[in-house]
N, C-alpha and C positions, 0 to 999 in steps of 0.2 A: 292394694299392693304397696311395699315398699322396699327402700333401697337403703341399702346398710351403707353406714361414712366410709371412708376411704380405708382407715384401717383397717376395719373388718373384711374389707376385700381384699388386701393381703394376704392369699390363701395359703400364699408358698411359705409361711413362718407357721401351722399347724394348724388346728381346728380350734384351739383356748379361745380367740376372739370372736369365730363367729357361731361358735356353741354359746355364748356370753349371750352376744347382741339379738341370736333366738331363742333363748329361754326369756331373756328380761322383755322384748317384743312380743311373747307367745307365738312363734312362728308355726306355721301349721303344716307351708310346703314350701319351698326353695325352687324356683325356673333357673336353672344354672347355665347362662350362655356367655360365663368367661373364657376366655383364652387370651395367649399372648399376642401382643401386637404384631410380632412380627411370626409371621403362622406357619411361614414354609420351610423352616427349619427345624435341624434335631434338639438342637436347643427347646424349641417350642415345645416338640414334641413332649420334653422329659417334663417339662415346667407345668405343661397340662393335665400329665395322669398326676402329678404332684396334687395340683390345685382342686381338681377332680376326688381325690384322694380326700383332702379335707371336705369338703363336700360331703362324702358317702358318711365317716366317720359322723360330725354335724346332724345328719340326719338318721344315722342309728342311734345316736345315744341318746337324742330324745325324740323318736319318732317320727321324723319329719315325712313328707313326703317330696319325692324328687321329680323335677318334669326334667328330661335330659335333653339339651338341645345337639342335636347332630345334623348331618345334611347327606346331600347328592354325591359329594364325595364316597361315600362308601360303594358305592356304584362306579367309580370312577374308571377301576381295573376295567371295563368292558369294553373294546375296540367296535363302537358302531356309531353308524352314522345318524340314526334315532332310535331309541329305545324308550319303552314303556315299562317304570318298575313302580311294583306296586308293591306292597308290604310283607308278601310272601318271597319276593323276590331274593333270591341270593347274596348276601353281600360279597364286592370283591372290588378292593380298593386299590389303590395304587397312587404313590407318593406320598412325600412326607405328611403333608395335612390329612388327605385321605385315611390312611393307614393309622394315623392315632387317634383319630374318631373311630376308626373299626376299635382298637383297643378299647378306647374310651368306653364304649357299646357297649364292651364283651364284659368289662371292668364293672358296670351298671347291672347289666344282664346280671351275674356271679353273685354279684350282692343281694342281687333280685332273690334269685332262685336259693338263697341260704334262708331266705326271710328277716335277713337284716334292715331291708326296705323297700318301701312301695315305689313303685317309678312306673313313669309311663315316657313314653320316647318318641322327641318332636323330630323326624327329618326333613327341614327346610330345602325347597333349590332354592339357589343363587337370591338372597334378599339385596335389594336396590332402594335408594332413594333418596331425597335433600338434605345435603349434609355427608353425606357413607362415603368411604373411599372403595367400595365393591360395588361392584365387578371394575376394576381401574380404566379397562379403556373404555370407560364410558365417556370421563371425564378426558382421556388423553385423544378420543375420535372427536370431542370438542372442542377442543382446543387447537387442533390441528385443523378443524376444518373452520373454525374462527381465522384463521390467521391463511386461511387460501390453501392451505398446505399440501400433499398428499395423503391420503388416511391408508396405512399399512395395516393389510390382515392377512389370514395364511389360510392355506389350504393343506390338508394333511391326506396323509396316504386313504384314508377311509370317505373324505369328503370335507367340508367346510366345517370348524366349531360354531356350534349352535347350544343354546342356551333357554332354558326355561324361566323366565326374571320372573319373581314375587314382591311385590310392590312392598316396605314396608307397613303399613297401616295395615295389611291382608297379612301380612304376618304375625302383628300385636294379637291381632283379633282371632290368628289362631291358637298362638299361649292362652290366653283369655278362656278359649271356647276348651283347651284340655286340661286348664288348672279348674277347669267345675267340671269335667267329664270326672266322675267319682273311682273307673277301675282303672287298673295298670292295664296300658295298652300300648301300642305302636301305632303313630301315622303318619301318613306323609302327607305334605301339604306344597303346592305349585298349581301351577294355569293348568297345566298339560300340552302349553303348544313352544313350540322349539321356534327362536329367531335363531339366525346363522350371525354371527358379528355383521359379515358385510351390508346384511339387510338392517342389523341396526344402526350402522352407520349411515347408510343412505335416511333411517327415520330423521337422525340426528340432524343432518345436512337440511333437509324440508322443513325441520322446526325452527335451525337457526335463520331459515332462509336463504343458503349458501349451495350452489353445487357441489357435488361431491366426487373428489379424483379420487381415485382408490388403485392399491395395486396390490398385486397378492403374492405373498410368499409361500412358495413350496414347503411343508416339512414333512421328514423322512421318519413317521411316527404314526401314530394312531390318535385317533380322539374319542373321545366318549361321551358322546352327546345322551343328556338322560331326560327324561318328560314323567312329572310327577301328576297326573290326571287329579290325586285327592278321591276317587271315589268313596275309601270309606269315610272319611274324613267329614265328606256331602252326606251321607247316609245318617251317621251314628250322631253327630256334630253338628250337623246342619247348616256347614263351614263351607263357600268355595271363595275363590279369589272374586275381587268386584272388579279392580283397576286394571285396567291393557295396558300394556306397554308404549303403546304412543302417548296414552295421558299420561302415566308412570316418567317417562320422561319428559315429558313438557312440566309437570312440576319441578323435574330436577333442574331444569334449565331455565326456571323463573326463577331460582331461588339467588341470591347476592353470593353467596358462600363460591356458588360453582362459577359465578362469572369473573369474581375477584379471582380464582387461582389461577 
């Protein structure tokens, strides 16, 4: 694999550079999991079918093949307090990030289905690990609970948010395992099992060695907690997650990066 310089990842000025840098590479397939820094905005939103945009163009006009990264967001729209979606599952998004990944999708999908190009379609949960600034309170329940604090988390109308974390390294390793999977497909890839915040907070507390006060906020909302099992993923792929989440963060909390912030 490689990684184009800087300019060529300038998406938002057209396709001229980075049609350039995979013709003269021979590029064969593009894993595209750009997007803008700052994600939960419309700004973002417009910035991403843009860059997405150069992308599809790039990879119709010399063939390339596209692996699209999406996630658990398109799922988002669902008011529950655990749910199991697997690949057949409905999408139904909600919020800005959510909702321009559905486009993003649809925008893949479109091009798919005209025979413009080949794609297959990664949807990641929630990727964590040394270094990342996601899922945020991972680092901000650390820090709080470094310093004695109180650790704040909410409780919503449907129940507590919970999350299915994917260690990065089990991530690589699923790109990896769909850039040689030869057909256009869709899969989803996660643990399958849902922490609630409050329960990772308390991991966080036992690894720092610190007890953990917590106090919970009521919100007048829903959450949509989602559990990616990966079955075909394990089947076709022969892909599951290795890392748990209590090792998954006790790497994040050896690492210098997380302790210096």
């Amino acid at each position: 694999m490689v990684g184009p310089p800087k300019e060529v990842l300038n998406l938002q000025n057209g396709a001229v550079n980075l049609a350039n840098y995979c013709a003269r590479e021979s590029i064969g397939q593009i894993i595209h999991l750009a997007y803008p820094r700052e994600y939960t905005n419309v700004a973002a939103a417009a910035s991403s079918v843009m860059m997405l945009r150069t992308v599809l163009d790039t990879c119709r006009l010399l063939k390339i093949r596209l692996v699209f990264i999406s996630g658990w967001v398109v799922f988002s729209g669902y008011p529950t307090e655990a749910m199991v979606a697997d690949e057949a599952t409905a999408l139904r998004p909600k919020g800005v990030y959510g909702e321009t990944k559905y486009i993003e999708e649809m925008l893949v999908d479109l091009h798919y289905r005209r025979g413009d190009v080949d794609r297959s379609i990664c949807r990641l949960s929630p990727v964590y690990g040394p270094g990342g600034q996601r899922p945020r309170f991972i680092q901000t329940f650390h820090q709080a609970i470094s310093r004695k604090d109180i650790v704040t988390t909410h409780r919503f109308r449907n129940g507590r948010p919970a999350l299915d974390l994917l260690y990065v390294t089990d991530a690589a390793e699923a790109l990896t395992a769909v850039a040689a999977w030869p057909k256009s497909d869709v899969f989803h890839f996660g643990t399958g099992v849902l922490h609630s915040t409050a329960e990772l907070a308390t991991i966080i507390g036992n690894i720092s060695g610190y007890a953990v006060r917590q106090q919970e906020i009521e919100i007048d909302e829903f959450t949509s907690n989602i559990a990616f099992p990966a079955d075909k993923a394990r089947t076709l792929l022969h892909w599951s997650a290795k890392v748990r989440v209590k090792d998954g963060l006790v790497n994040i909390l050896a690492d210098p990066r997380e302790i210096e912030s």
